[in-house]
C-alpha positions as CSV (number, residue, x, y, z in Angstrom):
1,X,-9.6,76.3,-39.8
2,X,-8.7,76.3,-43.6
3,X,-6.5,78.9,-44.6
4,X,-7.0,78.0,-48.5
5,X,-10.3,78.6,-48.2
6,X,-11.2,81.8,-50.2
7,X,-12.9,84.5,-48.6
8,X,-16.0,87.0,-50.2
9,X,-13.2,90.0,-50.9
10,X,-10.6,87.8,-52.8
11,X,-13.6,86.3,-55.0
12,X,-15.1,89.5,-56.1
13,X,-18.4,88.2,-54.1
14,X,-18.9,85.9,-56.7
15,X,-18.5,82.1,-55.4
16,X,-17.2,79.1,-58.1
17,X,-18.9,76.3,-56.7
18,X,-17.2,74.0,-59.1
19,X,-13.6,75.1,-58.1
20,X,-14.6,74.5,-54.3
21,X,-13.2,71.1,-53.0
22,X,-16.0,68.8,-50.7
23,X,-14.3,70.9,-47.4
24,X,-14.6,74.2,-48.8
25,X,-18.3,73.6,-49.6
26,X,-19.0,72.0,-46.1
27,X,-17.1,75.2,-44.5
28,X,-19.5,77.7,-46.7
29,X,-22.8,75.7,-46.1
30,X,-21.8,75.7,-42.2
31,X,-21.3,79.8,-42.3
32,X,-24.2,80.4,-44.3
33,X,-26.7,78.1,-42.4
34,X,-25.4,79.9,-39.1
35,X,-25.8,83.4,-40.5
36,X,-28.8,82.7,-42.3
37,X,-30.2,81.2,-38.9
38,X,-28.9,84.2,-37.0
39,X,-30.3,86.6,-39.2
40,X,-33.5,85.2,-39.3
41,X,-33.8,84.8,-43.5
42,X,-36.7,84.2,-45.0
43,X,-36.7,84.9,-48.6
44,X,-33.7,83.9,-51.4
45,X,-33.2,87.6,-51.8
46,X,-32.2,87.9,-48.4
47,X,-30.2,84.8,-48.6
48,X,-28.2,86.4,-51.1
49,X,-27.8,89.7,-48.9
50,X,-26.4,87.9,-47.0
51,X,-23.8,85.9,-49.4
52,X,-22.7,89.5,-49.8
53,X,-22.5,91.2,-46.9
54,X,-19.3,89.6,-45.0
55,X,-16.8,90.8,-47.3
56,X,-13.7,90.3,-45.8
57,X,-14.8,86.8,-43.9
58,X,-13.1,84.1,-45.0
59,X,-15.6,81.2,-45.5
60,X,-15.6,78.4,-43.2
61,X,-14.7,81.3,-40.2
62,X,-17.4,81.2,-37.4
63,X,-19.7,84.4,-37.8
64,X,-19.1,86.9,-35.2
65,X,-22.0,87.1,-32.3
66,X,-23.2,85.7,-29.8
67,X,-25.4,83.2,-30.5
68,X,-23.1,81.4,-33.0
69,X,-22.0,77.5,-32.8
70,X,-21.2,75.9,-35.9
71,X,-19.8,72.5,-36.2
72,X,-15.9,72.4,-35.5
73,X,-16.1,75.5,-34.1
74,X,-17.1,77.0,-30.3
75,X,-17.6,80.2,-28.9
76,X,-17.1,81.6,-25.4
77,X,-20.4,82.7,-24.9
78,X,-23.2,79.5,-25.8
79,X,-26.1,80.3,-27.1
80,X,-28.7,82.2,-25.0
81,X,-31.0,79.6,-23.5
82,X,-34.0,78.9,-25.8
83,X,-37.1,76.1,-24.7
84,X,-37.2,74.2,-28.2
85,X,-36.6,77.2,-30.5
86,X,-37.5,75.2,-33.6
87,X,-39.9,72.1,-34.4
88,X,-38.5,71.9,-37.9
89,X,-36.7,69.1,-39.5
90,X,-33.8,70.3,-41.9
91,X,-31.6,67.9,-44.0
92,X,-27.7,69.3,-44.3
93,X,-28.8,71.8,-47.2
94,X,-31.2,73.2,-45.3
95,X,-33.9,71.5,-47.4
96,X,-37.5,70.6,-45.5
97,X,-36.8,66.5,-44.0
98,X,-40.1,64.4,-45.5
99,X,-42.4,64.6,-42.6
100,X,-42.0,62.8,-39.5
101,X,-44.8,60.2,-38.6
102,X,-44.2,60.9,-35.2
103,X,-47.4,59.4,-34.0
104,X,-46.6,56.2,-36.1
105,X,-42.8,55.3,-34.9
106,X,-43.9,56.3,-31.0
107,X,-46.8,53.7,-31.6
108,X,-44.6,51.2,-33.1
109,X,-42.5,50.9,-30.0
110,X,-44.8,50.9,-27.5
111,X,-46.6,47.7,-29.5
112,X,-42.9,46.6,-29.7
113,X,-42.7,46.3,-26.2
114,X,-46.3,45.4,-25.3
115,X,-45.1,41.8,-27.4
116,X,-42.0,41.7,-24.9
117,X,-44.4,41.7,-22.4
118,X,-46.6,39.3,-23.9
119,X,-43.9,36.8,-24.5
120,X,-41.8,37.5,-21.1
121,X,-41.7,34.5,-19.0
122,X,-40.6,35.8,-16.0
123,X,-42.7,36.3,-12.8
124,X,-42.2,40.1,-12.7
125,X,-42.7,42.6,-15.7
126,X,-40.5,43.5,-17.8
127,X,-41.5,46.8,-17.8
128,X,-42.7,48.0,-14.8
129,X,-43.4,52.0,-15.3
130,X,-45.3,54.2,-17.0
131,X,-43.7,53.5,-20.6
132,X,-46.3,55.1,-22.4
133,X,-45.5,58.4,-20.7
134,X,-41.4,57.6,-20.5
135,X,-41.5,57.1,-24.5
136,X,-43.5,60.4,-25.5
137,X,-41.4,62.3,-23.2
138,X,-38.2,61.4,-25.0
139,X,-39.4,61.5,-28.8
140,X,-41.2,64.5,-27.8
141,X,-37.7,66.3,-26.5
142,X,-35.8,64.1,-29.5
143,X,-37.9,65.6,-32.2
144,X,-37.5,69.4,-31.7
145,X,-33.8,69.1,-30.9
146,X,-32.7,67.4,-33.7
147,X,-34.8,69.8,-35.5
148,X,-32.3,72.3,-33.8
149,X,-29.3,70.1,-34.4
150,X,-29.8,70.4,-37.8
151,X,-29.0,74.5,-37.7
152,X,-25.8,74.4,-35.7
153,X,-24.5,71.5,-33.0
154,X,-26.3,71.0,-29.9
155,X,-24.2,72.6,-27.0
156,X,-24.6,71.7,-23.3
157,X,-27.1,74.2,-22.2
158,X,-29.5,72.5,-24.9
159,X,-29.3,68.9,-23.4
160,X,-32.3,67.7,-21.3
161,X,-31.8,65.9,-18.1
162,X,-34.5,63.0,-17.5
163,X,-34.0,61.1,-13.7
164,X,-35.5,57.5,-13.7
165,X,-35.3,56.6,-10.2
166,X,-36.9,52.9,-8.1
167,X,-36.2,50.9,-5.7
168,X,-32.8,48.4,-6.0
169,X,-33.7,45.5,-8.2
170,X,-36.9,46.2,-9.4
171,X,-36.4,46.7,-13.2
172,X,-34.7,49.5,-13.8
173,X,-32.7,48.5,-16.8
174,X,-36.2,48.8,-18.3
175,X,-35.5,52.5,-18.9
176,X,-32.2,51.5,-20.9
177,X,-34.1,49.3,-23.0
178,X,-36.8,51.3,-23.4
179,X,-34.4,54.7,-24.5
180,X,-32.2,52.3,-27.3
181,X,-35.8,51.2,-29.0
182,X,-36.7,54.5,-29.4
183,X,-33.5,55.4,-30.5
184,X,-33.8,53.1,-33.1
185,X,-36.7,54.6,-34.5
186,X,-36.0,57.8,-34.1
187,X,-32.3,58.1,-35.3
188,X,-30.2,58.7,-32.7
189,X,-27.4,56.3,-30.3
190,X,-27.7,55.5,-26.6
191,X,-24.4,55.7,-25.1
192,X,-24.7,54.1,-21.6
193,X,-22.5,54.5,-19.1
194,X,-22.3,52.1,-16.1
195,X,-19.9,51.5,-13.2
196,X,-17.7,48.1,-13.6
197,X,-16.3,46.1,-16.6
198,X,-18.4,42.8,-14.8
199,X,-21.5,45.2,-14.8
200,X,-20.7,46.2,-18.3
201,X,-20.6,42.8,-19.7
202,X,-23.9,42.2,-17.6
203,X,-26.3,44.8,-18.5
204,X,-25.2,44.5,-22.5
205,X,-26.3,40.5,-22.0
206,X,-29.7,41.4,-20.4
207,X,-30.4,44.2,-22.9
208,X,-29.5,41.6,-25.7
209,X,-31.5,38.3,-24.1
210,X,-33.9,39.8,-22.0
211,X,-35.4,42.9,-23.5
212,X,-34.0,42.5,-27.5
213,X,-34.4,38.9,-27.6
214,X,-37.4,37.8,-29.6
215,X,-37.8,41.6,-31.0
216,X,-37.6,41.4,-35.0
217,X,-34.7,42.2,-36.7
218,X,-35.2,45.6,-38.5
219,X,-36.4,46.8,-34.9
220,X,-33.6,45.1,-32.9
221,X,-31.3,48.1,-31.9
222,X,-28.0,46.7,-32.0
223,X,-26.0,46.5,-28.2
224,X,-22.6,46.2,-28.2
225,X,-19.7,47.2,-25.2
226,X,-17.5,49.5,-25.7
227,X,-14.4,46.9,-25.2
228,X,-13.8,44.0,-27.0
229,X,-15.0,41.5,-24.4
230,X,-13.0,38.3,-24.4
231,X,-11.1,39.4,-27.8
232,X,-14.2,37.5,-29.6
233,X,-13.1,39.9,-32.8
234,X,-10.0,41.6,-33.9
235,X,-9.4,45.2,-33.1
236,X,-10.6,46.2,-36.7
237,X,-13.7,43.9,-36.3
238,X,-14.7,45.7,-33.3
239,X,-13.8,49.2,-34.6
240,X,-16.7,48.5,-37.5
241,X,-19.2,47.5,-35.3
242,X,-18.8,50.1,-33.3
243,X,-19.4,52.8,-36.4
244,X,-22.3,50.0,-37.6
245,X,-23.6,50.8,-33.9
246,X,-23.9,54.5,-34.4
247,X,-25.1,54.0,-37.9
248,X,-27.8,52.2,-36.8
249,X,-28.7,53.9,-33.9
250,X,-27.6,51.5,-31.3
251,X,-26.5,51.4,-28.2
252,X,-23.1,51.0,-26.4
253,X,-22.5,50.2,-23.3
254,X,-19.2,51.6,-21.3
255,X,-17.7,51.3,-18.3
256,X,-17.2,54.0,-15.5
257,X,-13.5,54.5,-16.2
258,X,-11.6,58.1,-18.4
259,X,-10.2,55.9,-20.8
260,X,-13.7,54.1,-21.6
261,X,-15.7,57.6,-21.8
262,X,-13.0,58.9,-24.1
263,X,-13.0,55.9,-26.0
264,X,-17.0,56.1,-26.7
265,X,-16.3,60.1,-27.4
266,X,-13.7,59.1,-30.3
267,X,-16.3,56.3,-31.5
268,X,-19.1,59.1,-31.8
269,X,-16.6,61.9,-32.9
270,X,-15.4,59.4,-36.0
271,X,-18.7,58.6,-37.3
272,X,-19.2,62.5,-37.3
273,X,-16.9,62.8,-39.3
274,X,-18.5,60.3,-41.9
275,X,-21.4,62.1,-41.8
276,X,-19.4,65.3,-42.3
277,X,-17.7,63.7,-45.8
278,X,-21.2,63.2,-47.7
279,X,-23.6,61.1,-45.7
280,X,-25.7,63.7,-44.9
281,X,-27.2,63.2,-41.8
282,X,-26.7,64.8,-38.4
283,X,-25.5,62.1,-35.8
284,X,-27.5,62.7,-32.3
285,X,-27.0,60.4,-29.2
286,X,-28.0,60.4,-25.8
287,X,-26.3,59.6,-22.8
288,X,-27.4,56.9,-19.8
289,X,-25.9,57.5,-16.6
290,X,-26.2,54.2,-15.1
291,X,-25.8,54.4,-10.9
292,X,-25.5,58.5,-11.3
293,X,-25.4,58.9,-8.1
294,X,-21.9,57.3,-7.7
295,X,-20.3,59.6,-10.8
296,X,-19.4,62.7,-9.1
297,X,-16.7,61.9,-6.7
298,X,-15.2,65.4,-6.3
299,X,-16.3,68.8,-5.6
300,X,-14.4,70.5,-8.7
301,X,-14.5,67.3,-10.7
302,X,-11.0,66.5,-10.6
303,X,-10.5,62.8,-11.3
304,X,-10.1,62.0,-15.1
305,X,-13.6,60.0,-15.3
306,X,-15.6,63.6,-13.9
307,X,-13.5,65.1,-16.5
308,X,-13.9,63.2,-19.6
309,X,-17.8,62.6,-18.9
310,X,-17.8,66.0,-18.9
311,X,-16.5,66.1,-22.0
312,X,-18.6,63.7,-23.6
313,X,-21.7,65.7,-22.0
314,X,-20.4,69.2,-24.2
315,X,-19.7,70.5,-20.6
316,X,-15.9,70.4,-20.6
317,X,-13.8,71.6,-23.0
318,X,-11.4,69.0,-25.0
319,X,-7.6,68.6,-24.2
320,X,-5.5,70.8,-26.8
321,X,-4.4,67.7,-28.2
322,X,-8.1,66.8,-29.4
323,X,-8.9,70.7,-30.4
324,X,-9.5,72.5,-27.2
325,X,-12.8,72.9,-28.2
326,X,-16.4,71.5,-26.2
327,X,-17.8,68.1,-27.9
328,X,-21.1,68.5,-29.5
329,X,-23.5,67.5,-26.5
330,X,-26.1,65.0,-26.2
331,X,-29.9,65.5,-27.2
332,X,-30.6,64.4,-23.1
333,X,-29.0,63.1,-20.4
334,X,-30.7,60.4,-18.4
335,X,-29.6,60.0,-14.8
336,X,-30.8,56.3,-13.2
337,X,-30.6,55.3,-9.9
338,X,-31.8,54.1,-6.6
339,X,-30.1,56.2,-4.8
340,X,-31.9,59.9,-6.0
341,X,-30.6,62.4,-3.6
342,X,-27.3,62.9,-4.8
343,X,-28.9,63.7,-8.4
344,X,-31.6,65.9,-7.5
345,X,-29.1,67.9,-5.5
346,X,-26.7,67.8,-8.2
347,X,-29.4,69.2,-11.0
348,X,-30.8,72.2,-7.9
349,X,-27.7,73.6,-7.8
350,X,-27.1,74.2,-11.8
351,X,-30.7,75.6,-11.4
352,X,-32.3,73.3,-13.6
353,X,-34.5,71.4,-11.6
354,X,-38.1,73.0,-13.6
355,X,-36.7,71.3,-16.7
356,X,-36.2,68.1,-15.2
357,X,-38.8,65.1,-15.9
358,X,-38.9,62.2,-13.4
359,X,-39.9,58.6,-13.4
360,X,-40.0,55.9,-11.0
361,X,-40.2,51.7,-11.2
362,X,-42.9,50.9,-9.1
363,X,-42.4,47.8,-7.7
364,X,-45.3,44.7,-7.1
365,X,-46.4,43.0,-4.0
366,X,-43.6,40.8,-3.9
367,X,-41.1,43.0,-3.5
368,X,-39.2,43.0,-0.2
369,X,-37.7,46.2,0.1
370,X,-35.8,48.0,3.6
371,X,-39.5,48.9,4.9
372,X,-40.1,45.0,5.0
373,X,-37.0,44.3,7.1
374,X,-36.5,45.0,10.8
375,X,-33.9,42.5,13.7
376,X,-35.7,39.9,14.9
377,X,-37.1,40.6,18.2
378,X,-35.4,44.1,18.2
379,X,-32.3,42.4,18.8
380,X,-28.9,43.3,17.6
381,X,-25.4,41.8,17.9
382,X,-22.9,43.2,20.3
383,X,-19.8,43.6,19.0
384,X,-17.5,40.6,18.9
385,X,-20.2,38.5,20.3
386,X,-19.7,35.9,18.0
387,X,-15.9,34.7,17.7
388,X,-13.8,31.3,17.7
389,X,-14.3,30.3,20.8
390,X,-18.1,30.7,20.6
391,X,-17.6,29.1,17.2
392,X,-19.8,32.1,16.2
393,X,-22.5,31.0,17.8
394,X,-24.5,32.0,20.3
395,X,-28.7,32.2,21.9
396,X,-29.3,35.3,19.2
397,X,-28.2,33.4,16.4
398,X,-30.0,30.5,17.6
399,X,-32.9,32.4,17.7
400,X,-32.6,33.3,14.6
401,X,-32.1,29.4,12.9
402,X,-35.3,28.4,15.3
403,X,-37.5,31.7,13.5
404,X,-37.0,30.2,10.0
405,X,-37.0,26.5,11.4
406,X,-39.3,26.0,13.7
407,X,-38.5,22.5,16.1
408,X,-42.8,22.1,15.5
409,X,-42.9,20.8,11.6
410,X,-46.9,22.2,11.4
411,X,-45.4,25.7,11.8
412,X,-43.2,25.2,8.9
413,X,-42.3,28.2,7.0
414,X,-42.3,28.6,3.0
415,X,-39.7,30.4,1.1
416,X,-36.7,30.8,3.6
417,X,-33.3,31.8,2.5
418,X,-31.0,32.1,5.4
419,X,-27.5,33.7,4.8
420,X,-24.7,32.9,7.5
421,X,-21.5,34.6,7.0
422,X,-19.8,34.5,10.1
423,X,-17.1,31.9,10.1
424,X,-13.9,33.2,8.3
425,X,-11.8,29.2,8.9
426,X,-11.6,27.2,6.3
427,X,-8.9,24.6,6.4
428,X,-9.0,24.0,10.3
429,X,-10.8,22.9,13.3
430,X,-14.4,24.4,13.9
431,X,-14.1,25.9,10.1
432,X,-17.3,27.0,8.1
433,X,-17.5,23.4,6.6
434,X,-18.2,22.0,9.9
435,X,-20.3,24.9,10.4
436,X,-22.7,23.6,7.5
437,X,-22.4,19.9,8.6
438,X,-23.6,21.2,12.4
439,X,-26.5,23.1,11.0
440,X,-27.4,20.0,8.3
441,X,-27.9,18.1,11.7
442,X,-29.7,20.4,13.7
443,X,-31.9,21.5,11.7
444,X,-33.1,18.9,8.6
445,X,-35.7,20.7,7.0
446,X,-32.7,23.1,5.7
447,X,-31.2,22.2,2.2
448,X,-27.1,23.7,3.0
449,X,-24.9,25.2,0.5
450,X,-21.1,25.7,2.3
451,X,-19.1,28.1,0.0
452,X,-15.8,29.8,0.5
453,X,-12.6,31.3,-1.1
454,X,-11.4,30.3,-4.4
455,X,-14.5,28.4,-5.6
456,X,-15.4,25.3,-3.2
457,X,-18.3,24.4,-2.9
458,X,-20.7,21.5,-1.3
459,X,-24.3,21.0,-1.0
460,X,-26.7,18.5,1.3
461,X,-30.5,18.8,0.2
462,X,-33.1,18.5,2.5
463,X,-34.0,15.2,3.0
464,X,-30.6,13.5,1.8
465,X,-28.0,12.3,4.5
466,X,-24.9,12.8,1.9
467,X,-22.8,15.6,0.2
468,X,-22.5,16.6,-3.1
469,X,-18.9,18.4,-4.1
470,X,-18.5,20.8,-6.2
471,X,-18.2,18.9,-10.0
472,X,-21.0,17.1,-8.9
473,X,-23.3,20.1,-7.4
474,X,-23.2,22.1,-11.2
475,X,-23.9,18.3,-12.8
476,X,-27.1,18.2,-11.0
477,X,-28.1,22.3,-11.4
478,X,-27.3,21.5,-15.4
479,X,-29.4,18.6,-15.1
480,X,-32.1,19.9,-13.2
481,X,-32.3,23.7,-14.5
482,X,-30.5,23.9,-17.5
483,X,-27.5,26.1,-16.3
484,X,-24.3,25.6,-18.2
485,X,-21.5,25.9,-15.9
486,X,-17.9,26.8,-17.2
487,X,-15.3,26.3,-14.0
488,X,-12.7,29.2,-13.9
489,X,-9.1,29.2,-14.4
490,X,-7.1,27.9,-11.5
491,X,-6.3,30.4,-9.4
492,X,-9.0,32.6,-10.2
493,X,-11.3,34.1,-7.4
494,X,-9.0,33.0,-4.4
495,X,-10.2,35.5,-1.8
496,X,-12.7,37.3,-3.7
497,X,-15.0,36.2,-1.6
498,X,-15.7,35.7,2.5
499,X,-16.2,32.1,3.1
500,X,-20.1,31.7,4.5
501,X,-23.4,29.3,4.5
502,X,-26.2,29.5,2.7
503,X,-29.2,27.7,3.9
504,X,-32.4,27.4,2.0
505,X,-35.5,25.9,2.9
506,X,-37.1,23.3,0.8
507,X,-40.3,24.6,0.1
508,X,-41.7,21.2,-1.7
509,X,-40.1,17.6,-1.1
510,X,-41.0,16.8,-4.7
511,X,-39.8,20.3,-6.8
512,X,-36.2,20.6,-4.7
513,X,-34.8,23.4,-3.0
């Protein structure tokens, strides 16, 4: 890649260090760790056969054969498959790494998230797997390839693939959280990738104020987006705490588009190239694959987002504009998802299914899953059934109202949350405003929430015999659960959402809806 580099012949064999700009050396110590590795060297006398044997090579050049990957370079043929073929720790001279409390820094964050748990508030756990077994797993699989790493650059054959699989909404961002602690400890990024910028935003808040909150400071990972939500910084601001993330062994959180992927490819590729001018460490991540069942759209992977998560993965080779060669892969690749089928499909046909750990979020009692639902009855709605001249009602849906308010008050039912979203008319006759004010009426036990497009809002509580509009409705949720409510621009949301009614049973007269 150098051309003034000088090679063995024009040198006489003899090498002056002290004439060798930082890039010369970095381009010798690259070819000789490779060939040393290759070779299998064991003694300094071999290590100087081999300073003499390739003559005519200039230095910096990839050593010929087949098991060679050296960083900035890539060969056709990968390296032949090898299960962990070293546990050692190198630093970039090839020097022994001070030993690795391994024990110690697992231990530290399982207590780390034990005091979560202690101090979580919530009803559910925060964690609800088998952590213990989740967090060995990945310092285990950490440790010896970033022992590897430290030889050549990890290529795509080397990554692991971990599935964390459960059932939808029962704590899966758990896994995140639990990946970017140990990351922190063990030196090396979580990139996560996720599907929407609104689900971006959201799972970098919960990280931050759920799972990172009240964690202390010099074992807070640092969780930051990948865009610069809301411009709260200036471009430059953003661009160093981005490298600050990946210094500190942080996580970033990006969005399911090409231009995002890349973006967190450049981020990783820069600090690289830190590393590379004298900060002598080797700069591992892993990759989340938030909702992985949605990220392979096409057969061939033909849309830009397959293509440049391929990229980031070490699985595609870069555009000729960035190199044309394959990115240095992640240590492991960790697929989550309720959805599992597409995934394990996905991982049978590469043929990599032995190699593939898997964990699930078991959910509690409480949870009310697709096993807990079923029509009421056996009864189903025929198709246009309910319409305008009905006003979308009819002896089912009646039914339905009577199930979760009984006419008898001692067979009262506790906990009912009953979503009608039928009615499409707003600003006319029989709309879903009269809709709310007919069921408020009919069935008094029910405390009503009537929402449609472009953020209206109105509310009668159970018991009352008025409305509350909308400035009024988030005045008494601020007031009476500390929610905070910023209205939106004008304008914005109009038809974002269908217009409905949401009835919720007052479970106690003196603790509200």
């Amino acid at each position: 890649r150098n051309p003034s580099v000088p090679t063995m012949a024009q040198t006489g064999g003899m090498i002056d260090f002290a004439s060798m700009s930082n890039e010369q050396l970095l381009a010798l110590q690259a070819q000789m760790s490779t060939e040393i590795a290759r070779r299998g060297v064991s003694t300094n006398q071999d290590v100087q056969a081999v300073a003499d044997a390739p003559a005519s090579l200039p230095i910096g050049q990839p050593v010929p054969g087949p098991s060679n990957q050296v960083s900035g370079s890539e060969s056709d043929t990968e390296p032949e498959y090898d299960e962990y073929a070293t546990e050692s720790e190198t630093d970039d001279d090839g020097n022994a790494a001070p030993a690795v409390d391994r024990e110690g820094r697992i231990q530290r964050v399982l207590e780390i998230i034990r005091k979560s748990e202690e101090r979580n508030q919530r009803e559910a756990k925060l964690y609800n797997f088998d952590v213990e077994r989740f967090v060995k797993r990945v310092e285990e699989i950490s440790h010896r390839l970033q022992g590897k790493s430290a030889a050549r650059d990890l290529v795509f054959r080397d990554m692991r693939e971990l599935i964390a699989g459960g059932c939808t909404q029962t704590g899966k961002t758990a896994y995140k959280a639990a990946l970017a602690l140990l990351g922190k400890q063990c030196k090396f990024t979580t990139i996560i990738v996720t599907t929407v910028v609104e689900n971006r935003n959201k799972l970098a808040h919960d990280i931050n104020e759920t799972y990172f909150a009240d964690i202390p400071e010099e074992d807070r990972p640092l969780c930051v987006t990948i865009a610069n939500t809301n411009n709260e910084r200036t471009p430059a601001e953003h661009r160093k705490i981005l490298d600050e993330c990946i210094w500190q062994s942080g996580a970033i959180v990006v969005n399911l588009t090409g231009a995002s992927i890349k973006k967190a490819r450049e981020v990783l590729a820069r600090a690289r190239g830190y590393a590379n001018r004298g900060r002598n460490q080797h700069l591992n991540f892993v990759v989340v694959k938030d909702e992985s069942d949605i990220m392979d759209r096409t057969p061939e992977g033909e849309l830009k987002l397959e293509q440049e998560l391929d990229r980031l993965l070490g699985k595609r080779k870069l555009e000729a504009a960035d190199g044309g060669r394959k990115f240095h892969s992640p240590m492991m690749a960790l697929h989550v998802s309720a959805t599992l089928l597409p995934v394990f499909k996905r991982i049978y046909d590469r043929g990599a299914q032995a190699s593939t750990d898997t964990f699930a979020v078991l959910p509690d009692r409480s949870y009310s899953g697709l096993a807990d639902m079923e029509p009421l009855g056996g009864t189903f709605l025929a198709e246009k059934e309910l319409n305008v001249k009905n006003n979308y009602w009819s002896r089912k849906v009646e039914r339905l109202y009577h199930d979760a308010h009984p006419p008898d008050a001692r067979q009262q039912r506790r906990g009912i949350l009953l979503l009608d979203a039928v009615n499409p008319r707003v600003h006319v006759d029989n709309s879903v405003k009269d809709r709310g004010k007919k069921i408020a009426q009919n069935f008094p036990r029910f405390s009503v929430i009537v929402v449609w497009g472009g953020g209206g809002i109105r509310v009668k509580l159970a018991g009352e015999n008025r409305w509350m509009e909308k400035e009024e409705v988030f005045e008494w949720v601020d007031s009476s659960a500390g929610v905070d409510y910023v209205p939106p621009p004008a304008g914005e949301g109009q038809n974002e959402y269908d217009s409905g009614v949401e009835v919720i049973e007052e479970e106690e007269a003196a603790a509200g809806p």
